[in-house]
TORKOL-73532 format. One record per residue (C-alpha): x, y, z. Coordinates in steps of 0.001 Angstrom, whole numbers, plus 500000, padded with zeros to 6 digits. Each point is the difference from the previous one (the first is absolute). Layout:
N
X_Y_Z
...
//
This chain:
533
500000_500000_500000
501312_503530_498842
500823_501857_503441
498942_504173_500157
504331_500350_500149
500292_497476_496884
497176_502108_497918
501716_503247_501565
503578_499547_498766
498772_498612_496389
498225_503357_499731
503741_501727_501360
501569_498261_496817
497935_501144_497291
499326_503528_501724
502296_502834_499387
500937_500006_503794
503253_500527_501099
502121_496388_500539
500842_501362_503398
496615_499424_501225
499683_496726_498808
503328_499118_501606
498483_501530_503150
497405_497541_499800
501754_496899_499527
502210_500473_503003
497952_497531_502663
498660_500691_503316
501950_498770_503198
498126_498577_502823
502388_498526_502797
498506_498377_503085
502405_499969_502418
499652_498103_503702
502487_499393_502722
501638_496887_500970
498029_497699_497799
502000_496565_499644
500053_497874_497279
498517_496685_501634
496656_502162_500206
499337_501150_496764
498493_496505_498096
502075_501199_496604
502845_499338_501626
499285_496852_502129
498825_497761_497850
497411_497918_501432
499903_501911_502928
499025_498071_503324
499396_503708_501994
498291_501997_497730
498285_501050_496455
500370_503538_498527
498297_499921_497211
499810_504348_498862
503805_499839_500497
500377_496718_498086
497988_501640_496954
503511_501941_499435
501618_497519_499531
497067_497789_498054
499598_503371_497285
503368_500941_500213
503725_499044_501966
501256_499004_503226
503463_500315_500959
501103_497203_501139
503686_501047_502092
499449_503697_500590
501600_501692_502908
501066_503056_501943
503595_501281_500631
499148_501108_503852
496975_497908_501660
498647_502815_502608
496580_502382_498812
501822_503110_499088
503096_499334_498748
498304_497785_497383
497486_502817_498925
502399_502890_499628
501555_497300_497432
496522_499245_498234
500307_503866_499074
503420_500614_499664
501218_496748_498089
502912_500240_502507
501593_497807_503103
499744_501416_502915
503235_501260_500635
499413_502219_496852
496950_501189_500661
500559_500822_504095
497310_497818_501768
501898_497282_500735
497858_499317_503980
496529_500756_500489
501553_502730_502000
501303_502062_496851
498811_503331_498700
498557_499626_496662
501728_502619_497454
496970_501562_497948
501979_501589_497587
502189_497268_498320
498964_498520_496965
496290_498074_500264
498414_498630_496936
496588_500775_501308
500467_503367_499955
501895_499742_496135
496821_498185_499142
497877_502806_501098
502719_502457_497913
499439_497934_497066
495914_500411_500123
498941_497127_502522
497531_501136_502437
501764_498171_503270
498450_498858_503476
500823_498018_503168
497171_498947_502825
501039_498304_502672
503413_498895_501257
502851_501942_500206
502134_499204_503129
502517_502115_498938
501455_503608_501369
499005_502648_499130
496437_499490_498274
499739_500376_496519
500364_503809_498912
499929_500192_495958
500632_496021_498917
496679_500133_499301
497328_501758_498641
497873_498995_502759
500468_498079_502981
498056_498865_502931
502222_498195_502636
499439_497611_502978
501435_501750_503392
500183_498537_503427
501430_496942_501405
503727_501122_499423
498800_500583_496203
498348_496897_499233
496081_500837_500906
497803_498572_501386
497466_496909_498806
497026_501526_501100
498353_503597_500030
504085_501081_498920
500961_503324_499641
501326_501544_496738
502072_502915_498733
498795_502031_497499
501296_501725_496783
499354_503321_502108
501880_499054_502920
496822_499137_502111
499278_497286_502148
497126_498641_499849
498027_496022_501424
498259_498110_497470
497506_496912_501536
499966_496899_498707
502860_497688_499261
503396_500801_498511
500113_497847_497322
496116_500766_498936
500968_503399_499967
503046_500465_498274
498294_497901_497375
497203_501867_500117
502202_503362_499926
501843_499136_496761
497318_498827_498473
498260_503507_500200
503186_501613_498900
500343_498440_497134
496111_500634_499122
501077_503964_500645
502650_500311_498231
500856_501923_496926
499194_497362_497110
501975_501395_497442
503251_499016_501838
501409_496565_500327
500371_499377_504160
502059_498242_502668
497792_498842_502944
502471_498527_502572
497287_498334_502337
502059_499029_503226
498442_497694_502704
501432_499482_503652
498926_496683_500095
500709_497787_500551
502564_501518_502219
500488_499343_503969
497683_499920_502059
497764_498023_497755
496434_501025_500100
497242_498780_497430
497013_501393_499113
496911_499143_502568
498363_498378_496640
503023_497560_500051
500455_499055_502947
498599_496221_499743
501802_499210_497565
502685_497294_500817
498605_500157_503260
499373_496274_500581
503354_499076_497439
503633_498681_500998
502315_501923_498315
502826_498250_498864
503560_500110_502003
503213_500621_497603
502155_497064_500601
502644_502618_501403
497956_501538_502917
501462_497856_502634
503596_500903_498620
502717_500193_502266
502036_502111_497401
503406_497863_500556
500846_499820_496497
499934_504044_499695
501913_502952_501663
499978_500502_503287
498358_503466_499662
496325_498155_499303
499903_498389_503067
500347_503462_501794
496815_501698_498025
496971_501005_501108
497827_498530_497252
499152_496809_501738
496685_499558_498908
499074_497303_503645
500914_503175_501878
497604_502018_498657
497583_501204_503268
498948_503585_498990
495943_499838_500568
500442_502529_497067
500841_497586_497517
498865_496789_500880
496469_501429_501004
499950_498737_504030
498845_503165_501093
497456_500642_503347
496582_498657_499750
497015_501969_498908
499107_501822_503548
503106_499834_501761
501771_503654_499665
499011_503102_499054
501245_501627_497601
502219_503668_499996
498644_502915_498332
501783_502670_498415
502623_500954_497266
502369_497475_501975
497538_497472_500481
502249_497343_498044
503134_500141_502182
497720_500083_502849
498378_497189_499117
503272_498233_499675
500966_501423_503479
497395_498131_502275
500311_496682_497471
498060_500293_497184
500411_499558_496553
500395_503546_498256
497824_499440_496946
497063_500069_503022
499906_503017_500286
499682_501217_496343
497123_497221_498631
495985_501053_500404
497860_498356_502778
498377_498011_496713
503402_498773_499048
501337_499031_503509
497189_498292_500544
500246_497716_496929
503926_499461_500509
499440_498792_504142
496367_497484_498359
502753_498796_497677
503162_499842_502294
498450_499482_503163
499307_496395_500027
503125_499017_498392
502052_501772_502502
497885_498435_502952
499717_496237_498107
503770_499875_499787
500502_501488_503535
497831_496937_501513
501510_497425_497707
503749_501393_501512
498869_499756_503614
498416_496840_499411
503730_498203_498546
498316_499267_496695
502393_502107_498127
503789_499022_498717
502712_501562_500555
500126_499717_496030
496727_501630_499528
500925_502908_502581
502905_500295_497397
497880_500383_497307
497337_502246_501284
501105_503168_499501
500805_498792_495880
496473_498719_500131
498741_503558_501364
502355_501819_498029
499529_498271_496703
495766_499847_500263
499963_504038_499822
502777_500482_497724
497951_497429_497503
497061_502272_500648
501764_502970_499144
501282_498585_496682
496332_499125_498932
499216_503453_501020
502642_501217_497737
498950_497648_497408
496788_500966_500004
500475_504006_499780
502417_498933_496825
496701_498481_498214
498403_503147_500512
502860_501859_498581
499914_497367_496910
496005_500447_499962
500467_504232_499930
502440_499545_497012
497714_497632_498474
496434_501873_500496
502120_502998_498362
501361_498889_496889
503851_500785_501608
500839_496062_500047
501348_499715_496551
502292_502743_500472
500888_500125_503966
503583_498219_501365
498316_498489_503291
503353_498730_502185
499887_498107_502966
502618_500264_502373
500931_500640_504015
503212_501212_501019
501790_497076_500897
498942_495981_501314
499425_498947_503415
501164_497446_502977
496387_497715_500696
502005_497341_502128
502834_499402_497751
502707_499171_502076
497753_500816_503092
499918_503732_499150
497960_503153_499137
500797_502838_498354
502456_500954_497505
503263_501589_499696
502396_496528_498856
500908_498824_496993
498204_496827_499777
498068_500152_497224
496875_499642_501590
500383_503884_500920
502222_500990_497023
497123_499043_497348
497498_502491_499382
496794_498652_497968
500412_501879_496347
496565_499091_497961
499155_502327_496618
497148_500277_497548
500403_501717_497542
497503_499495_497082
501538_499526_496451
503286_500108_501232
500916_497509_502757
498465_496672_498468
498052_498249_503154
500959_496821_501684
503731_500684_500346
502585_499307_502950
502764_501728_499181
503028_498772_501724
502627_502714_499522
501065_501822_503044
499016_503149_500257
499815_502973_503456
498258_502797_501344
502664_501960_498161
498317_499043_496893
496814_501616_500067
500422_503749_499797
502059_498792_496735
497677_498246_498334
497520_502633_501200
501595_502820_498100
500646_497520_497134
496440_499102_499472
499162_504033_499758
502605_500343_497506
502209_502443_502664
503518_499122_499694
501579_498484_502743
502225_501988_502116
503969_497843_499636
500457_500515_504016
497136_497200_500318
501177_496747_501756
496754_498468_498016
499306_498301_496739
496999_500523_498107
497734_496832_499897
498160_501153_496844
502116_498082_497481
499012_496356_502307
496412_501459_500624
499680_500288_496136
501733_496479_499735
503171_500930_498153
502821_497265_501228
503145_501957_501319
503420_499176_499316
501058_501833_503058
498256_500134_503323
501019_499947_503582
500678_496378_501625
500463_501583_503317
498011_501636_502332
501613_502553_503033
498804_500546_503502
501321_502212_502669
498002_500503_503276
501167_502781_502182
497403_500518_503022
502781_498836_502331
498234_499103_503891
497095_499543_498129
498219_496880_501473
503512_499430_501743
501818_499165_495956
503037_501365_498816
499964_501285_496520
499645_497302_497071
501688_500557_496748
499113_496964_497292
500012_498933_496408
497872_497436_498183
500834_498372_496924
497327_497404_498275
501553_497198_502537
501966_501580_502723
500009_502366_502498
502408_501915_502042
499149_501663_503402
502002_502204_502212
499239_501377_503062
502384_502537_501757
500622_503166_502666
496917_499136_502606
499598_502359_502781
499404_497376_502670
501568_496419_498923
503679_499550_499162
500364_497094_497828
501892_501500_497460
499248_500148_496472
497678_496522_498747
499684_498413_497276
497219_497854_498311
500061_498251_496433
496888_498409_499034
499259_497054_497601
496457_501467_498362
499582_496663_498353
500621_497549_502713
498969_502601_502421
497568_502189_498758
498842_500929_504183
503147_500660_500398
500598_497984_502905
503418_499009_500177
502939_502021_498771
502814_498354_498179
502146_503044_500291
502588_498218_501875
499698_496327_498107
503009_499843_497582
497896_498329_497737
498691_503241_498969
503413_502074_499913
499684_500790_496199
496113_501215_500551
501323_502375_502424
502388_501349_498439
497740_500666_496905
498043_501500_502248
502165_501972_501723
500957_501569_496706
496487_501009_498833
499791_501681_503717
502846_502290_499259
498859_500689_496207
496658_500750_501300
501760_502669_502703
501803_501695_497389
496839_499518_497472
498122_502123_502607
502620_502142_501313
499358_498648_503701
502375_501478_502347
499062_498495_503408
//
């Protein structure tokens, strides 16, 4: 069926109007949806199969269009890996190299050269970095609160005029909801960027009241590696603080006071007083309605598993596993939130006649511990939280159905960004363009290495972790901790024999050619990158 854009440029051809507006026309939309600490294992594109969970608006990427199948960041920690997304840069280039760093406005950002080249640019949502956004966009609208991540529920927001303002509902809803309306506002003659950036499903893990039954009488599968003792890696991982069996904080795992035991604080510091006399903080900031649905929900599983532990009927095993059991139940629920907001983004686009001729990418900012090894969070080089998910459709260009193996970063995108809009790519990038792949084109040349440098040293009690990856090995270093003095460590890792990474072979002579191969492409990816620490 002839689209209104198909009949529209056929009448462009034959007019007498100017080839410049034509070109204008061709150049696509870009529609990014963006979440936080979204693992692989979760998204049912990438886990084949899946045993935990289906996501099927995500999975339509990669059904109409690609999925990438070893993509990864170059720093796995929230802001370091977004000031790459828009500066096609590592982090020692591009200054936030800690979620501590100031975020330098005025250096090159290919949002802002798409909105110089015509594009019509936005961001709802997340931003988690310092300052907020001043002229990267044409319009922003950004989470605030909670050290800069939001809130899940009635969160407050930044606006393009500097105000602060609450919006009710949930976050995810309404930073859906909010790009959505942008897009129907905006100035139709211009190709746009819609960066629409989720929290979720982010620490402290809290679904939407609709999904809160879901997976509620399920077993979530263990990883083999949750019970790991961590013997066959560096000393530095037994010393974390990511182990997911000491997880107690009634924040996260939802063990909170009973429905009509406390009262709660008022005032503008009614979170941290809530927190003072024992209570969860996000008390303080949900309605009466909403509290009152979380406790008929919570409630009785809190008090169930409190009389099955006084009564000896639970294992020491299953005491292990509770808080992954909690944990995992509302991170699940925020991914099908997430999943479902992204079919109403693919339903807008549809309804509007932009699908043919809208880039929708699917990404978070890096992957995420969910009992690997025993741990939460981030911040290693495993790639469990090195891979970001990377999913693309983009109609008439990207044939559907493909995994496409080659390994690509966060470094890429702002590259292939610019490439797509036909803006020339500033040299200083650390990025390639993926448009040649995304258009199928086999490449003589590409990268077969991958680097990492983490730098938030104390962090979760880690030193810093420098690391390459080629197709089959990796090679991890972890140096200068504040606390610990073990000296500079080593791992080399087998991806083929290993792929969890469970046992390093850096000291096995067997492997004393692999290391030093590795060693090499270490130092050539230093001086490649001009990394001075």
């Amino acid at each position: 069926m002839l689209t209104f854009n198909t009949i529209f440029r056929a009448l462009l051809v034959t007019s007498a109007l100017p080839l410049g507006l034509l070109a204008k026309f061709d150049e696509p939309n870009i529609l990014i949806i963006f979440s936080d600490d979204h693992a692989l294992r979760t998204i049912s594109a990438y886990a084949k199969g899946s045993d935990v969970n289906q996501t099927p608006n995500i999975d339509r990427l990669a059904n109409e269009g690609a999925i990438f199948t070893r993509s990864f960041c170059g720093n796995s920690i929230c802001q370091p890996s977004r000031a790459s997304i828009l500066t096609g840069k590592h982090s020692h280039k591009h200054g936030v190299m800690t979620n501590g760093s100031n975020w330098d406005p005025e250096q090159p950002i290919f949002t802002r050269m798409l909105s110089e080249a015509g594009y019509q640019t936005a961001m709802i949502g997340k931003w988690h970095m310092h300052p907020y956004p001043s002229d990267e966009f044409d319009y922003h609208k950004t989470l605030t609160g909670h050290g800069g991540q939001g809130r899940y529920y009635n969160p407050h927001f930044v606006t393009y005029e500097g105000d602060t303002v609450m919006e009710r509902g949930y976050s995810t809803d309404i930073i859906t909801t909010e790009s959505i309306e942008w897009m129907q506002g905006r100035d139709a003659s211009k190709p746009f960027l819609m960066m629409c950036q989720f929290k979720s499903p982010h620490t402290n893990v809290m679904p939407p009241l609709r999904n809160l039954n879901l997976f509620k009488d399920a077993d979530i599968p263990v990883p083999d590696s949750y019970h790991s003792d961590h013997s066959g890696r560096s000393r530095y991982l037994s010393k974390t603080w990511m182990q997911m069996s000491g997880m107690k904080s009634e924040d996260v795992i939802k063990t909170g006071p009973e429905a009509g035991t406390y009262d709660l604080p008022a005032g503008e510091m009614q979170k941290e007083r809530a927190q003072r006399i024992g209570l969860p903080g996000f008390y303080a900031y949900m309605t009466e309605e909403e509290l009152a649905q979380w406790h008929a929900h919570y409630d009785p599983i809190n008090e169930e598993y409190a009389r099955r532990l006084a009564e000896g009927e639970i294992s020491q095993k299953e005491q292990d596993e509770f808080p992954y059991q909690r944990y995992m139940k509302d991170y699940l629920r925020c991914v099908a939130a997430i999943d479902q907001n992204v079919g109403r983004l693919l339903e807008y686009l549809e309804k509007n006649g932009l699908d043919d001729n809208t880039i929708v990418i699917y990404s978070s900012d890096q992957g995420f511990f969910l009992g690997e090894n025993g741990f939460t969070d981030k911040r290693l080089a495993d790639d469990v939280t090195m891979s970001m998910p990377f999913l693309i459709r983009w109609p008439g260009v990207v044939a559907s159905g493909q995994r496409i193996d080659a390994m690509v970063q966060n470094i890429d995108y702002a590259p292939t960004l610019l490439d797509v809009a036909g803006i020339e790519v500033p040299a200083d990038m650390d990025g390639k363009s993926l448009l040649p792949i995304l258009k199928g084109h086999k490449l003589d040349e590409w990268r077969d290495s991958i680097y990492y440098h983490y730098y938030h040293n104390g962090a979760y009690n880690l030193p810093k972790i420098e690391a390459t990856r080629s197709d089959r090995y990796k090679l991890v270093r972890y140096y200068d901790h504040k606390k610990f003095d073990f000296g500079e460590q080593w791992e080399l890792f087998d991806l083929q024999k290993d792929p969890t990474e469970q046992q390093s072979v850096y000291a096995n002579p067997e492997y004393a050619s692999v290391l030093e191969e590795m060693q090499h492409e270490l130092s050539k990816l230093r001086d490649q990158y001009e990394v001075v620490d």
